[in-house]
Gaussian input, Z-matrix of N, CA and C with variables (Angstrom, degrees):
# hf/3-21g

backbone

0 1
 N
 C     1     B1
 C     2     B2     1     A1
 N     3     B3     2     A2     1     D1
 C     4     B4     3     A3     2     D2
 C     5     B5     4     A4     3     D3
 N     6     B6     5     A5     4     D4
 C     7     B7     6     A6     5     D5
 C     8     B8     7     A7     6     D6
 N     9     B9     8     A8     7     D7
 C    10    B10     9     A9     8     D8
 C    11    B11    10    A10     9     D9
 N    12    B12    11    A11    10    D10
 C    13    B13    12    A12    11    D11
 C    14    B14    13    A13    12    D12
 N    15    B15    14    A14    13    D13
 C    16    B16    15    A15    14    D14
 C    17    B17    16    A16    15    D15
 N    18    B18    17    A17    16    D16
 C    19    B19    18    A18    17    D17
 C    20    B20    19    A19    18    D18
 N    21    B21    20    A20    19    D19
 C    22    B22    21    A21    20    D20
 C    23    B23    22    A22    21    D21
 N    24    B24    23    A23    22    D22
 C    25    B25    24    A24    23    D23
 C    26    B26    25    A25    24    D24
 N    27    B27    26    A26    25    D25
 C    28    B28    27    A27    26    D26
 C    29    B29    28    A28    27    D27
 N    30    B30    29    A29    28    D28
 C    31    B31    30    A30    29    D29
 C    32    B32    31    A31    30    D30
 N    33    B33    32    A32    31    D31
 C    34    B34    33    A33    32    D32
 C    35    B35    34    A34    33    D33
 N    36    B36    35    A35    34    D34
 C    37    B37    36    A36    35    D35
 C    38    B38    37    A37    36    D36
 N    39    B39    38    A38    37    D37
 C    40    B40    39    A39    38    D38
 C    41    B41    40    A40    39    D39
 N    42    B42    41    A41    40    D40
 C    43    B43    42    A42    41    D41
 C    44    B44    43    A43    42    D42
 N    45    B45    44    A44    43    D43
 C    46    B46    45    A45    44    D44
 C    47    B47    46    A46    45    D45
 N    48    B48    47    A47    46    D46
 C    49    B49    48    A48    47    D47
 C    50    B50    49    A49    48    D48
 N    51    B51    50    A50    49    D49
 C    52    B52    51    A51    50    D50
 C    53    B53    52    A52    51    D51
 N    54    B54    53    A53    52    D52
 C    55    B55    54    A54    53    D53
 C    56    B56    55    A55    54    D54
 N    57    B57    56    A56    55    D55
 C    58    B58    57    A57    56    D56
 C    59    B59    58    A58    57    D57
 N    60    B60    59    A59    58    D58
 C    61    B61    60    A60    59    D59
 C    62    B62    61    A61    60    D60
 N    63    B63    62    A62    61    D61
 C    64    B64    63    A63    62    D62
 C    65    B65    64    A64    63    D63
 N    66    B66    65    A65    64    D64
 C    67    B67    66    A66    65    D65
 C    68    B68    67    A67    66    D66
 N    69    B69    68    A68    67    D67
 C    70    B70    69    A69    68    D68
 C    71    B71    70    A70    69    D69
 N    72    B72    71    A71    70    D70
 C    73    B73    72    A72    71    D71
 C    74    B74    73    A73    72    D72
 N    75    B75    74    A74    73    D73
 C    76    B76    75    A75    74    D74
 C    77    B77    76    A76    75    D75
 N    78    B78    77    A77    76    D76
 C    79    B79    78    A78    77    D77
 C    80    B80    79    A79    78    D78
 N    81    B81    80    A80    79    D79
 C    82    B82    81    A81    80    D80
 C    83    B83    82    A82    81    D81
 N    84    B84    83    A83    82    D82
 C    85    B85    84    A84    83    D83
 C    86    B86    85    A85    84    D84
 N    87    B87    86    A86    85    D85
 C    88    B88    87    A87    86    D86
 C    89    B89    88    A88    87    D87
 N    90    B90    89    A89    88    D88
 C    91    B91    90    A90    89    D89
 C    92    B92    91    A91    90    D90
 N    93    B93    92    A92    91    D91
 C    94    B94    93    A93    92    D92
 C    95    B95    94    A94    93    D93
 N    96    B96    95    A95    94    D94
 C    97    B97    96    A96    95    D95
 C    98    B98    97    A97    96    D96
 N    99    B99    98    A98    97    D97
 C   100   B100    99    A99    98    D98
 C   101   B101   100   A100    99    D99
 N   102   B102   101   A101   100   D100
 C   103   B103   102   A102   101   D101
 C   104   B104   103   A103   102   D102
 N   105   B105   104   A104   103   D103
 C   106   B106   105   A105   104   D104
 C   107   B107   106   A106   105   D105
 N   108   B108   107   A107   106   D106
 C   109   B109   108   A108   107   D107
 C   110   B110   109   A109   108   D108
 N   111   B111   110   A110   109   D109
 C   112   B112   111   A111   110   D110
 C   113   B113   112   A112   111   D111
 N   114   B114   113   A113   112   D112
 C   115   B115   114   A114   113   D113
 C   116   B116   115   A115   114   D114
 N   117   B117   116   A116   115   D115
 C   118   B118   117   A117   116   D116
 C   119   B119   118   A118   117   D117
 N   120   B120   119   A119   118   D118
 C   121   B121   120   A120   119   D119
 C   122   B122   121   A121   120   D120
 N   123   B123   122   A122   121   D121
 C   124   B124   123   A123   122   D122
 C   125   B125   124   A124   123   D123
 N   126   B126   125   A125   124   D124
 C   127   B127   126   A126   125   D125
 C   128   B128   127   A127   126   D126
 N   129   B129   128   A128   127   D127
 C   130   B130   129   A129   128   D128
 C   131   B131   130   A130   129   D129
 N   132   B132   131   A131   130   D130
 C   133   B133   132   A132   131   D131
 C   134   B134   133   A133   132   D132
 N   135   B135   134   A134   133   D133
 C   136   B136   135   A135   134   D134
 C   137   B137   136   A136   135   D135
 N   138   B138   137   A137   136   D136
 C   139   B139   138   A138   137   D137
 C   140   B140   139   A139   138   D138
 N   141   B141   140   A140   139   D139
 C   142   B142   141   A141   140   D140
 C   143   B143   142   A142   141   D141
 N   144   B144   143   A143   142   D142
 C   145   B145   144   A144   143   D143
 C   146   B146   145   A145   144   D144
 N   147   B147   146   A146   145   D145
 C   148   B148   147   A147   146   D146
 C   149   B149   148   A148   147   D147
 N   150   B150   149   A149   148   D148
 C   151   B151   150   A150   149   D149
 C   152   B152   151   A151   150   D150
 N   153   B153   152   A152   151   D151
 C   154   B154   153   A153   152   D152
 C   155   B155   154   A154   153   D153
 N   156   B156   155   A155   154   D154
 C   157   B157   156   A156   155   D155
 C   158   B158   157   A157   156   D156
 N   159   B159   158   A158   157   D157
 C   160   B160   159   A159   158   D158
 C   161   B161   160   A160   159   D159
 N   162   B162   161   A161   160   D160
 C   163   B163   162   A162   161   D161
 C   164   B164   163   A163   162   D162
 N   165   B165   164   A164   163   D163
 C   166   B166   165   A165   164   D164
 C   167   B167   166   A166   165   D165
 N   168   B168   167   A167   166   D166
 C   169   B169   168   A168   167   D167
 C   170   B170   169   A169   168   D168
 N   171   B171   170   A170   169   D169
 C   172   B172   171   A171   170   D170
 C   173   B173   172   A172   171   D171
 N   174   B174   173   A173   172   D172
 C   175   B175   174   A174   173   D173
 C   176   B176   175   A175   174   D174
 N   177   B177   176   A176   175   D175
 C   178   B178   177   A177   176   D176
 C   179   B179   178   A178   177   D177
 N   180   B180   179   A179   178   D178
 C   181   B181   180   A180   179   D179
 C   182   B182   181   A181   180   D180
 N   183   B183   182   A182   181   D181
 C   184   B184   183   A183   182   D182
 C   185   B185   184   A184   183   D183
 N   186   B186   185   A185   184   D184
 C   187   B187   186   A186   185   D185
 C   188   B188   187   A187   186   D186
 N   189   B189   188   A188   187   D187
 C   190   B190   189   A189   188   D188
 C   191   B191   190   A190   189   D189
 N   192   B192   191   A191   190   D190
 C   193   B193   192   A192   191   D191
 C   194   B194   193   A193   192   D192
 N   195   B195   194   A194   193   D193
 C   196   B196   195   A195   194   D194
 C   197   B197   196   A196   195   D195
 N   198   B198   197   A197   196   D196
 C   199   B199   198   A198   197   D197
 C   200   B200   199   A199   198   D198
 N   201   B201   200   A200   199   D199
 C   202   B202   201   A201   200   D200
 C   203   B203   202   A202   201   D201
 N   204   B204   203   A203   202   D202
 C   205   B205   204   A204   203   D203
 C   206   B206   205   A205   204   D204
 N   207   B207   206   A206   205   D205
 C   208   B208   207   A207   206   D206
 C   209   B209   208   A208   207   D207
 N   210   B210   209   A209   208   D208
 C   211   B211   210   A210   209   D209
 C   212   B212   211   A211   210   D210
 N   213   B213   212   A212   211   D211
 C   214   B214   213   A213   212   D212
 C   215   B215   214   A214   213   D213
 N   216   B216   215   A215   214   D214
 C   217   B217   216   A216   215   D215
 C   218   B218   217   A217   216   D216
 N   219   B219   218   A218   217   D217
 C   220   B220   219   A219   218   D218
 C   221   B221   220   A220   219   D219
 N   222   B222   221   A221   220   D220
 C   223   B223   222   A222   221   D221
 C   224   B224   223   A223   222   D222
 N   225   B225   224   A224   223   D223
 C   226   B226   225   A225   224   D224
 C   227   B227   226   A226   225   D225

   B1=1.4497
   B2=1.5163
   B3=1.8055
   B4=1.4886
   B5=1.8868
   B6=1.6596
   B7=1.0851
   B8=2.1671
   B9=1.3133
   B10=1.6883
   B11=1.4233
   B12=1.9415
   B13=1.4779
   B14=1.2689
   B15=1.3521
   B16=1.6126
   B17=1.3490
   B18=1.5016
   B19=1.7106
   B20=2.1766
   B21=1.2143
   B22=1.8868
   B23=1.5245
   B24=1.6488
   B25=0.9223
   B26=1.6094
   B27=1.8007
   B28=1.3437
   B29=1.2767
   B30=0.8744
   B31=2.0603
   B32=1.2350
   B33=1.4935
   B34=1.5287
   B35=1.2700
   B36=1.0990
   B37=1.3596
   B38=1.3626
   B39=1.8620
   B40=1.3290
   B41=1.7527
   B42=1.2565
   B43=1.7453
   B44=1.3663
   B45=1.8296
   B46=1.1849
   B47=1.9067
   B48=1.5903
   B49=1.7962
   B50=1.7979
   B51=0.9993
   B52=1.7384
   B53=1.7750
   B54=1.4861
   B55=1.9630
   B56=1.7250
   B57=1.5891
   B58=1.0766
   B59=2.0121
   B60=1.5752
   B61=1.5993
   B62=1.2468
   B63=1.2981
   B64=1.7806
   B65=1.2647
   B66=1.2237
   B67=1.7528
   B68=1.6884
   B69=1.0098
   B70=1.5486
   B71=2.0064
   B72=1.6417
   B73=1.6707
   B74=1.6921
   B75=1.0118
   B76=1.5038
   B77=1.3745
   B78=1.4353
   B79=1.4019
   B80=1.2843
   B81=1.8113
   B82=1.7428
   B83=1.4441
   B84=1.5411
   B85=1.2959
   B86=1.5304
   B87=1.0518
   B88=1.8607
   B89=1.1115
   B90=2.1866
   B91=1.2833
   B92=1.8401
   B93=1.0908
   B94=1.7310
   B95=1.6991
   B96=1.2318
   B97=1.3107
   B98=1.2622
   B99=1.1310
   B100=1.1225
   B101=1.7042
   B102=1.5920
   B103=1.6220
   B104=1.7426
   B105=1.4858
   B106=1.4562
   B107=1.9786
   B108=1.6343
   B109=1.4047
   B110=1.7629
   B111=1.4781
   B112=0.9831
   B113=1.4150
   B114=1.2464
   B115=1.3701
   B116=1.6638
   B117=1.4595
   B118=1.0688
   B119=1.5242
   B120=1.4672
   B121=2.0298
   B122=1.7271
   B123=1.4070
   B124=1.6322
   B125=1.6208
   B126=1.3599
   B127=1.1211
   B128=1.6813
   B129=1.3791
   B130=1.0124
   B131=1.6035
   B132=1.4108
   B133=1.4869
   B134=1.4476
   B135=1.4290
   B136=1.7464
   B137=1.7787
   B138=1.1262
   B139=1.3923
   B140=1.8693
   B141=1.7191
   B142=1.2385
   B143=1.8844
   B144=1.2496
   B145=1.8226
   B146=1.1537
   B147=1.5989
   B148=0.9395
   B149=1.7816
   B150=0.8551
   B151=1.5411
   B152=1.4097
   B153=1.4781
   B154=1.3471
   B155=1.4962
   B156=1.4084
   B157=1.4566
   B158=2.0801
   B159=0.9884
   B160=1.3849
   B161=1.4879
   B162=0.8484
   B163=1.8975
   B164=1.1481
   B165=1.5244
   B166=1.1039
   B167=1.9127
   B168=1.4377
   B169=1.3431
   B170=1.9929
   B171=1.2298
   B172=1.7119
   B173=1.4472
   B174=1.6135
   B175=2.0268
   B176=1.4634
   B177=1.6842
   B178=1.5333
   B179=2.4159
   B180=1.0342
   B181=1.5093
   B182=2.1016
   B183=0.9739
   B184=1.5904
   B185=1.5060
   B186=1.2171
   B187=1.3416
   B188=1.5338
   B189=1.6298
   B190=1.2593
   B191=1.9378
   B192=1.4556
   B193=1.4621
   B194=1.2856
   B195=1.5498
   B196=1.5229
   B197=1.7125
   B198=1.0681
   B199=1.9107
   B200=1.4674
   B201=0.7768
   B202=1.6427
   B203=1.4148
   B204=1.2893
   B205=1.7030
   B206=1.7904
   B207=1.0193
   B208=1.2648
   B209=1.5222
   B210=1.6892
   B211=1.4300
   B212=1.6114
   B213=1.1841
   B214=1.4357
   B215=2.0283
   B216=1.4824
   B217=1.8223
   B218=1.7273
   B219=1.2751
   B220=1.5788
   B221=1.4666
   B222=1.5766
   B223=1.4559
   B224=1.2320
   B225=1.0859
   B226=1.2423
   B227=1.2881
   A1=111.42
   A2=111.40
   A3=96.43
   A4=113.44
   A5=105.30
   A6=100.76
   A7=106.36
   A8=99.61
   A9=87.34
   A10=127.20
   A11=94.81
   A12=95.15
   A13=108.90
   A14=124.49
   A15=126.18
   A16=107.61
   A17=124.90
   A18=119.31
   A19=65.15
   A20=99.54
   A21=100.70
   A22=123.17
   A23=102.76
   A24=130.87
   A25=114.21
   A26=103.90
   A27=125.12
   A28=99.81
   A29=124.58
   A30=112.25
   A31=107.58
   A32=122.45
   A33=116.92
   A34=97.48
   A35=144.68
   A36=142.25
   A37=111.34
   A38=108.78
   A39=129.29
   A40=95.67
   A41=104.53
   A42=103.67
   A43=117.11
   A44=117.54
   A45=120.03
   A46=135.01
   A47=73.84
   A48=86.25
   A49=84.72
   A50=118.62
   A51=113.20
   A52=106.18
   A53=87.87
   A54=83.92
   A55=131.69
   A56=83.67
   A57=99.03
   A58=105.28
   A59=95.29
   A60=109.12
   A61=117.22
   A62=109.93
   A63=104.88
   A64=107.79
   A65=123.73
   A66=112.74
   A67=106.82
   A68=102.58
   A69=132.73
   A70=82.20
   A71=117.37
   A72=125.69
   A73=96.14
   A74=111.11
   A75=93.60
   A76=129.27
   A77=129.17
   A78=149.33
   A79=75.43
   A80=111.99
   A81=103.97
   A82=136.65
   A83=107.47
   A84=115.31
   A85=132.36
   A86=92.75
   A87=100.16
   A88=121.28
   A89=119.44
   A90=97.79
   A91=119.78
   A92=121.03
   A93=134.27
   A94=94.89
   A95=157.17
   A96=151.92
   A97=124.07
   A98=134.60
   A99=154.12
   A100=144.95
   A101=69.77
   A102=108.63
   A103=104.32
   A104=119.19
   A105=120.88
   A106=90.22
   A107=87.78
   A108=104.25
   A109=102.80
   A110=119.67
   A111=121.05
   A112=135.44
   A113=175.64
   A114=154.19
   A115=129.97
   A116=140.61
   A117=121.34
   A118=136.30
   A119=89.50
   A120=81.07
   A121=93.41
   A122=86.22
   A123=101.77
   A124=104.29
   A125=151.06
   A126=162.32
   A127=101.55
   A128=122.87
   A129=141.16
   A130=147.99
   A131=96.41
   A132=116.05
   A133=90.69
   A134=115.69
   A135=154.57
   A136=90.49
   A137=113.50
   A138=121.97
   A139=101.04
   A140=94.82
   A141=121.74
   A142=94.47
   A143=114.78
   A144=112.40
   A145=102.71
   A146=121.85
   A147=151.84
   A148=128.07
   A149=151.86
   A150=132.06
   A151=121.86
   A152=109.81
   A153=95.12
   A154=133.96
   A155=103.74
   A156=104.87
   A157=100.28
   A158=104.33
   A159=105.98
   A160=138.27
   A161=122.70
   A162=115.91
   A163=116.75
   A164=111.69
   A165=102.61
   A166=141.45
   A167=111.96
   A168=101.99
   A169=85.10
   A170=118.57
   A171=148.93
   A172=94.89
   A173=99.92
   A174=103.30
   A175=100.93
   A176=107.87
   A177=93.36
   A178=96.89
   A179=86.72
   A180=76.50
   A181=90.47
   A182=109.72
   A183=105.99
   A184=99.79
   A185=132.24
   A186=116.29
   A187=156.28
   A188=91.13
   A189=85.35
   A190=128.44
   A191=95.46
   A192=110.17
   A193=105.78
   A194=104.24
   A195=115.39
   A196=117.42
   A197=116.22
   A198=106.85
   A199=105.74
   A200=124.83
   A201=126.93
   A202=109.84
   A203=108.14
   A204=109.26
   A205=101.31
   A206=112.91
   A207=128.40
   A208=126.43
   A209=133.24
   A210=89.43
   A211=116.96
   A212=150.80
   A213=141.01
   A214=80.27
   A215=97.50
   A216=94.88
   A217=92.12
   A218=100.80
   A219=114.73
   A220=102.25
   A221=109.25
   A222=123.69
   A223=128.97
   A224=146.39
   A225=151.47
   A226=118.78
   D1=-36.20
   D2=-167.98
   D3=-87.88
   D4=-1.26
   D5=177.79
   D6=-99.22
   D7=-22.63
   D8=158.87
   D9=-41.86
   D10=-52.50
   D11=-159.68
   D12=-72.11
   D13=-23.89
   D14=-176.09
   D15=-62.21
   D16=-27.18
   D17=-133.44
   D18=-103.50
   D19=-44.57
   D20=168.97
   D21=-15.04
   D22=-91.08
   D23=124.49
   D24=35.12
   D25=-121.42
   D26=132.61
   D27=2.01
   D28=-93.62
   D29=-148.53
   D30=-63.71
   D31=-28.85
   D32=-169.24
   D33=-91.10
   D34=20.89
   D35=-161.81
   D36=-127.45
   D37=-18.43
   D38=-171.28
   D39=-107.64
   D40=-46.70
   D41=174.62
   D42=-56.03
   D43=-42.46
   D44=156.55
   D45=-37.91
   D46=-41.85
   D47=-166.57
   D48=-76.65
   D49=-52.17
   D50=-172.28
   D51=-39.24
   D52=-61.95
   D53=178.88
   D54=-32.29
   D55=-41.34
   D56=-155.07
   D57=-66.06
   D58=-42.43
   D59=171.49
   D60=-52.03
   D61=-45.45
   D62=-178.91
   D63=-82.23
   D64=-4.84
   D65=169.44
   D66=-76.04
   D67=-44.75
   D68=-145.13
   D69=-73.47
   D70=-59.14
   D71=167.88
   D72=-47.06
   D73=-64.73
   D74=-169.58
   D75=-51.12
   D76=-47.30
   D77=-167.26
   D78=-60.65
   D79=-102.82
   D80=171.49
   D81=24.49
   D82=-79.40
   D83=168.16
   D84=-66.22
   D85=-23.59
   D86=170.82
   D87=-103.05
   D88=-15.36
   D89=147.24
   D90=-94.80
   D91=17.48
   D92=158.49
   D93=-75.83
   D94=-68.57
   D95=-178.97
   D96=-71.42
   D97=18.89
   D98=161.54
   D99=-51.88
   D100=-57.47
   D101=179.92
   D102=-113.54
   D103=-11.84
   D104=-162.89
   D105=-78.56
   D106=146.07
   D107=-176.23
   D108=-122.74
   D109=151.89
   D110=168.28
   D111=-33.70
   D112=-136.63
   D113=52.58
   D114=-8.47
   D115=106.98
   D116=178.52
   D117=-54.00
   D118=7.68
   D119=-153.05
   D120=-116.09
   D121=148.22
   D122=-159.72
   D123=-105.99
   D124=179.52
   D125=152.63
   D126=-45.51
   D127=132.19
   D128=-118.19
   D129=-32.89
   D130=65.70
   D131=178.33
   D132=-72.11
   D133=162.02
   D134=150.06
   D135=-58.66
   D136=125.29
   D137=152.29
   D138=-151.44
   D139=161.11
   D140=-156.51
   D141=-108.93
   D142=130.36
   D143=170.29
   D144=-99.43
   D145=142.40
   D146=148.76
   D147=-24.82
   D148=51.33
   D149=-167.42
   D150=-34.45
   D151=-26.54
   D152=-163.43
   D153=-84.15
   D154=19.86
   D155=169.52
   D156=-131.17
   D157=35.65
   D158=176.65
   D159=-111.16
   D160=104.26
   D161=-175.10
   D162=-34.49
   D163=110.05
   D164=150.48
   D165=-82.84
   D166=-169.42
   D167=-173.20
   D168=-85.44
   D169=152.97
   D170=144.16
   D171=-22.08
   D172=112.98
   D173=160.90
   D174=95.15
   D175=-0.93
   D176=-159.03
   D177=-107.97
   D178=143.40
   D179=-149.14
   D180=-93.03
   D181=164.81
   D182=-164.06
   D183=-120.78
   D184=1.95
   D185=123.89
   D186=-57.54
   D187=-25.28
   D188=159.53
   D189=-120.87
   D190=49.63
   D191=178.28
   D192=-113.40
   D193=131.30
   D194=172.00
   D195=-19.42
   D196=153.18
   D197=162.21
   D198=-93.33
   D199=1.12
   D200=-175.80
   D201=-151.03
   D202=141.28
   D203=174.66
   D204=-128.84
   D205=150.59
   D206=168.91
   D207=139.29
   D208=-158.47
   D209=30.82
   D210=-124.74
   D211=139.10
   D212=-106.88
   D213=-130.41
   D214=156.17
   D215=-176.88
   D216=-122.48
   D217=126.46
   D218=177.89
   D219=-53.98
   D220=125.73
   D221=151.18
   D222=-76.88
   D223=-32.00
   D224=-167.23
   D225=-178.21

């Protein structure tokens, strides 16, 4: 009996804790969108890319690559 009620216990304590995360993601997310604004940039503005989430070529060292490449004109 005293190891049922623990393993009991235990689960409602984990279902609890679950609730509690997806409340906790939600609030979060709706106060993260709140304040979020569209993108400013319109069909063919000058904009600048980022490097830092981009492949580079093998050997090529990412210190010494620009932080920005461009500058590239929005298509669509």
């Amino acid at each position: 009996p005293g190891v049922a009620r623990f393993v009991e216990m235990m689960r409602e304590t984990l279902f609890a804790a679950h609730d509690r995360i997806i409340a906790a993601r939600v609030r979060q997310t709706e106060q993260a969108n709140r304040k979020r604004q569209p993108a400013p940039f319109k069909e063919n503005d000058l904009v600048y890319l980022s490097t830092k989430n981009l492949r580079l070529p093998k050997h090529t060292a990412r210190k010494l690559v620009p932080k920005y490449i461009g500058p590239f004109r929005i298509a669509k």
